[in-house]
C-alpha positions as CSV (number, residue, x, y, z in Angstrom):
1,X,0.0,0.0,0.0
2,X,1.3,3.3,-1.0
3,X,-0.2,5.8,1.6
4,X,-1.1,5.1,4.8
5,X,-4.6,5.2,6.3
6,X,-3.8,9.1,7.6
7,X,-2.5,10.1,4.3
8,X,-5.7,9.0,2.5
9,X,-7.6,11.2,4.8
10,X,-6.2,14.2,4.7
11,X,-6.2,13.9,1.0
12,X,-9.9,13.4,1.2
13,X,-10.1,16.0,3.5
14,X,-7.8,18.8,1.3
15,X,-10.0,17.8,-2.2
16,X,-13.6,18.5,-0.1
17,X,-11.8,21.6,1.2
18,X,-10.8,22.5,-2.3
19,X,-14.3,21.4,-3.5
20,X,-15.6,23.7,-1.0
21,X,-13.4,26.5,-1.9
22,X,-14.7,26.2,-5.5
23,X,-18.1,26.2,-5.1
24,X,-17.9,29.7,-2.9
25,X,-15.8,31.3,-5.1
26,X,-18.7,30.6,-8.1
27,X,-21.0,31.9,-5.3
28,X,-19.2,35.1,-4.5
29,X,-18.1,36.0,-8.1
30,X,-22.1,34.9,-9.2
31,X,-23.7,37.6,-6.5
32,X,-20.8,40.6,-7.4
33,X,-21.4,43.3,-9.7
34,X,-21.9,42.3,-13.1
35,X,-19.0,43.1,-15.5
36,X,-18.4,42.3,-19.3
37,X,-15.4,39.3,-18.6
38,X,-18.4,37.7,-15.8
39,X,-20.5,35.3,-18.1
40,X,-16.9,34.4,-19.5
41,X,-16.0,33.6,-16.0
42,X,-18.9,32.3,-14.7
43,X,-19.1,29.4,-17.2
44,X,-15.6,28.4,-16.7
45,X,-16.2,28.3,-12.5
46,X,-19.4,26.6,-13.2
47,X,-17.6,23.9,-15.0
48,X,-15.7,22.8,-11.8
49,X,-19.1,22.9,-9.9
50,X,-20.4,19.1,-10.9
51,X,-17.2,17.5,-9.8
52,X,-17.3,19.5,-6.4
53,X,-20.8,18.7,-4.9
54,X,-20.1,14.9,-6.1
55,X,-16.9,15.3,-4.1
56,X,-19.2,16.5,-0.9
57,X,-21.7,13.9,-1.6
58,X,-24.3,16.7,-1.4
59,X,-27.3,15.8,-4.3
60,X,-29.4,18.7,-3.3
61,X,-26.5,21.3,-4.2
62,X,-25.9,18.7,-7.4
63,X,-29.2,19.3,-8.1
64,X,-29.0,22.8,-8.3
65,X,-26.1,23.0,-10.2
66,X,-28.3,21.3,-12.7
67,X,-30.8,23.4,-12.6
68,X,-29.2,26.3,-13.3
69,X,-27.1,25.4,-16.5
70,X,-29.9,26.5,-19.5
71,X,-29.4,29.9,-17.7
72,X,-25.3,29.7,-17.5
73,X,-25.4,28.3,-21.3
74,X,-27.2,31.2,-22.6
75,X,-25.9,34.2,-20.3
76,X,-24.5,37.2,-22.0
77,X,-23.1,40.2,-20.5
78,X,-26.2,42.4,-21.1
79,X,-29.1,39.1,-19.5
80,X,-27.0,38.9,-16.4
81,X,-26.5,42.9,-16.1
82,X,-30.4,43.3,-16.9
83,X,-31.3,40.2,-14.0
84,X,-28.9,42.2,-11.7
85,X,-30.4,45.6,-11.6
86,X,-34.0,43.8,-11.9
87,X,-32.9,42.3,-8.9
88,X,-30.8,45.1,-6.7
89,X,-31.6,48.0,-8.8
90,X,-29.2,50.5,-9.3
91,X,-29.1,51.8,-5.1
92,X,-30.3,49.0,-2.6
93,X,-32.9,47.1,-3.3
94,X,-35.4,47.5,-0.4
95,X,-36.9,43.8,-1.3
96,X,-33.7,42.1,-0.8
97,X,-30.9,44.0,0.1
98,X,-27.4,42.1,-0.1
99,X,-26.0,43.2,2.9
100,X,-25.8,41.5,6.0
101,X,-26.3,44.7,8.5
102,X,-30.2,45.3,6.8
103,X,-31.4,42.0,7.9
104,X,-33.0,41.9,11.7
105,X,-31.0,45.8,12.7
106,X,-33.3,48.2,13.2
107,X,-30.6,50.6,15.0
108,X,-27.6,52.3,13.6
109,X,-25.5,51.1,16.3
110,X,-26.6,47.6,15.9
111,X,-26.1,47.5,12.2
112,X,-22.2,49.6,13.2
113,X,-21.2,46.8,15.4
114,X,-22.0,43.9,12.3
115,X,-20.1,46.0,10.4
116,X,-16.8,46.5,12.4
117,X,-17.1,42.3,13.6
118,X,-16.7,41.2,9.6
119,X,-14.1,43.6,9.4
120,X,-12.5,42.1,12.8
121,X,-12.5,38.3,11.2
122,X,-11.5,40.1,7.5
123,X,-8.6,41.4,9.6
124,X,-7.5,38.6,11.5
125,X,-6.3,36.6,8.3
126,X,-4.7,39.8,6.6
127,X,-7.6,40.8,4.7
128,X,-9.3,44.2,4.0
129,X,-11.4,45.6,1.1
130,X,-9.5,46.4,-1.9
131,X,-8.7,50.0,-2.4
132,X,-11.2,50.6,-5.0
133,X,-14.1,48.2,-3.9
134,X,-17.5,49.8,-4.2
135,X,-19.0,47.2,-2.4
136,X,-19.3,47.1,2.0
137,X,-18.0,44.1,4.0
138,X,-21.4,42.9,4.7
139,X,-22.1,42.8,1.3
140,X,-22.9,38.6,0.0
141,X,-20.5,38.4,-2.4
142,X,-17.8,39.4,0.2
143,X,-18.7,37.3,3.0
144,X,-18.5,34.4,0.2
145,X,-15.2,35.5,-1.1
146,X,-14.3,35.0,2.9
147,X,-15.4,31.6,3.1
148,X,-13.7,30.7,0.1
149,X,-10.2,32.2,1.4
150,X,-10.4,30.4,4.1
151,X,-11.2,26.8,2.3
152,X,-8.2,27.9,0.5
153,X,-6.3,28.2,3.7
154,X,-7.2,25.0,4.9
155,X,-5.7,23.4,1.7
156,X,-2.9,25.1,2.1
157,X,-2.3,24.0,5.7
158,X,-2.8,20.5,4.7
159,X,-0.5,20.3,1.7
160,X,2.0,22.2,3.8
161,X,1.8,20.1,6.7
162,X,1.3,23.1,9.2
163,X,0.6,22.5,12.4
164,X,-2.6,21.1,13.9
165,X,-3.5,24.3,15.8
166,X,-3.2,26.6,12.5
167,X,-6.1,23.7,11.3
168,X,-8.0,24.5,14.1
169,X,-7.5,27.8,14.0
170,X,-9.0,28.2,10.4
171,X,-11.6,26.1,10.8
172,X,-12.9,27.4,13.6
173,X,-12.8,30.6,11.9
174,X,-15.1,29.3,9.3
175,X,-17.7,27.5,11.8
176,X,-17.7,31.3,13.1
177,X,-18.0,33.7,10.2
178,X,-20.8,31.2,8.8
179,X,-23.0,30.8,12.4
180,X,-22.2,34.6,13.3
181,X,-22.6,35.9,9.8
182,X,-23.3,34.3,6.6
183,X,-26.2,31.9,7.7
184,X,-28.0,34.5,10.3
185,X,-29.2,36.2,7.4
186,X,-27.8,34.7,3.4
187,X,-31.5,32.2,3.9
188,X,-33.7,34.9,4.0
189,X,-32.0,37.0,1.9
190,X,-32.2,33.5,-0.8
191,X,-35.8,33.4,0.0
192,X,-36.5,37.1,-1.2
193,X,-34.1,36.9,-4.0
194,X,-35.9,34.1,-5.8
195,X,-39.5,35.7,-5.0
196,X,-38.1,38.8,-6.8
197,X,-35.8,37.2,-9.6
198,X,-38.6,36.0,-12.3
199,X,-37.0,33.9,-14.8
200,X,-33.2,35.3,-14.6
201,X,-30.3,33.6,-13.7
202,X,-30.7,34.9,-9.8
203,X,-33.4,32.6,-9.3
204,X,-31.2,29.5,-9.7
205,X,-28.8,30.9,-7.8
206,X,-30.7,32.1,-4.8
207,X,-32.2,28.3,-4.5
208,X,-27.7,27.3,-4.9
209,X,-27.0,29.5,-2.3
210,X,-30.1,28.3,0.1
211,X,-29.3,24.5,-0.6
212,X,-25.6,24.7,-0.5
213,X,-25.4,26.7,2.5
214,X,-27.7,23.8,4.3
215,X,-25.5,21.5,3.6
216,X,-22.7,23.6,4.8
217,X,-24.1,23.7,8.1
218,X,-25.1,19.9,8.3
219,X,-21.4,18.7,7.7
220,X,-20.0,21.4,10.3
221,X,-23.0,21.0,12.6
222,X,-24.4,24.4,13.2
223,X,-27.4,25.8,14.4
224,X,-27.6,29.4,13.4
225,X,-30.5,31.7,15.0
226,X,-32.1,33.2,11.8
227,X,-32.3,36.7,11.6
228,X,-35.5,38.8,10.8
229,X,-36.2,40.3,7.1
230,X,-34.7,43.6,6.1
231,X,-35.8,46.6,8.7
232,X,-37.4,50.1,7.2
233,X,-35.3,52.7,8.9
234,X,-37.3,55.2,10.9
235,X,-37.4,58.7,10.1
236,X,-34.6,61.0,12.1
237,X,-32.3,57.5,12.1
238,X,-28.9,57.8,9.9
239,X,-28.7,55.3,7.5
240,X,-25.8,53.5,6.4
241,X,-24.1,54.7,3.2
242,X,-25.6,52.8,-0.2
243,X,-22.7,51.2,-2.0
244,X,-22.0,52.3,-4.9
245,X,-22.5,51.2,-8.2
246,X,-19.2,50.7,-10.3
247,X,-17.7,47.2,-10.0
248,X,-15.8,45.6,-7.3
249,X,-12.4,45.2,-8.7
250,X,-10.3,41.5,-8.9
251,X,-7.8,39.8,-8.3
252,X,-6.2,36.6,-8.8
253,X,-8.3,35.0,-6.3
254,X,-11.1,37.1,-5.2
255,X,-13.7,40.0,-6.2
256,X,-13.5,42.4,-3.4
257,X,-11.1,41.4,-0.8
258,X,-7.0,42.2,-1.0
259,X,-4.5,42.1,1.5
260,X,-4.4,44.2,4.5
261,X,-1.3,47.1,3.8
């Protein structure tokens, strides 16, 4: 026998990892400002997608994935900028905003302290928002890119043999971001997404992002508490600045996040 019984599972482990890592990464580049290179790079992330979730044994994702290929097959730059301001409109959409601090905040100083906690974990592994980011840190396709850095990280630990605690360290940082963050609000925000998407490609991908997320949580074992629907804010309360609406820039491995300076 070639490897040992430890050496098959953290190969196992490193490829779910990876699989993992992929499937975010389609997530977070799906939900970010639409540009003209996107539909380019959407079909070549959705390509990888198949192989991942049959790598996670997760059918419901797989089946999905399936569902939303007529839409990836015919997208063009100008359907998936159309479905994108149908969606999210040109300032934030009221129906289904996708930022994390609109959901179940009905204070300013509530919706401050969200804000400055993503930061905290962004910062913790080196990260902050590229210089020229239009987007907040609460904003989906952020918190995604997040989860897929640190899948990244883990198969880096493993194929570098770093040391156990560094492991722990990252993965408790992604049982974390995703109870604290992600999956107190990304469901809800799924549900309103694909009551408000029609037939665009955000329908399949709010019902992804739902079913994928589920299964996220059942192989880590969390139990988020779900927060409420997006809040009105009251007249006389300061809002929080609308992002903008150029694109988020990239990089070689994300849409919004660079290294810390």
């Amino acid at each position: 026998m070639l490897l040992s019984g430890f050496a098959m599972n953290a190969i196992e482990v490193m490829a779910k990892s990876k699989a993992r890592s992929q499937a975010y990464s389609f997530l977070a580049l799906a939900f970010s400002y639409p540009d003209d290179a996107q539909p380019v790079s959407l079909k070549e992330q959705y390509d990888l997608l198949p192989g991942s979730l049959e790598m996670l044994a997760d059918p419901p994702s797989k089946k999905a994935v399936d569902a939303l290929r007529p839409a990836i097959t015919a997208l063009t730059a100008a359907s998936l900028g159309d479905g994108y301001t149908r969606c999210f409109g040109h300032a934030m959409s009221k129906d289904c905003p996708p930022y994390e601090a609109e959901y179940g905040q009905a204070h300013i100083f509530q919706k401050t302290h969200t804000l400055a906690d993503i930061a905290g974990f962004y910062r913790a592994f080196g990260l902050d928002l590229a210089a020229d980011s239009h987007e907040r840190v609460d904003h989906i396709s952020v918190e995604l890119e997040f989860m897929h850095f640190l899948c990244l990280k883990e198969v880096y630990a493993l194929a570098n043999k770093h040391p156990d605690e560094q492991l722990a360290l990252c993965r408790e940082a992604q049982s974390k971001f995703l109870r604290d963050h992600v999956c107190r609000w990304a469901f809800g925000f799924a549900r309103r997404l694909c009551a408000k998407a029609g037939d665009t490609l955000y329908q399949e991908l709010g019902q992804l992002l739902a079913v994928f997320l589920e299964a996220e949580l059942r192989a880590l074992g969390l139990k988020p508490t779900e927060v409420a629907g997006p809040d009105m804010v009251e007249e006389g309360t300061q809002a929080l600045p609308e992002a903008g609406t150029g694109q988020p820039p990239s990089c070689e491995t994300c849409y919004g996040l660079g290294r810390a300076q």
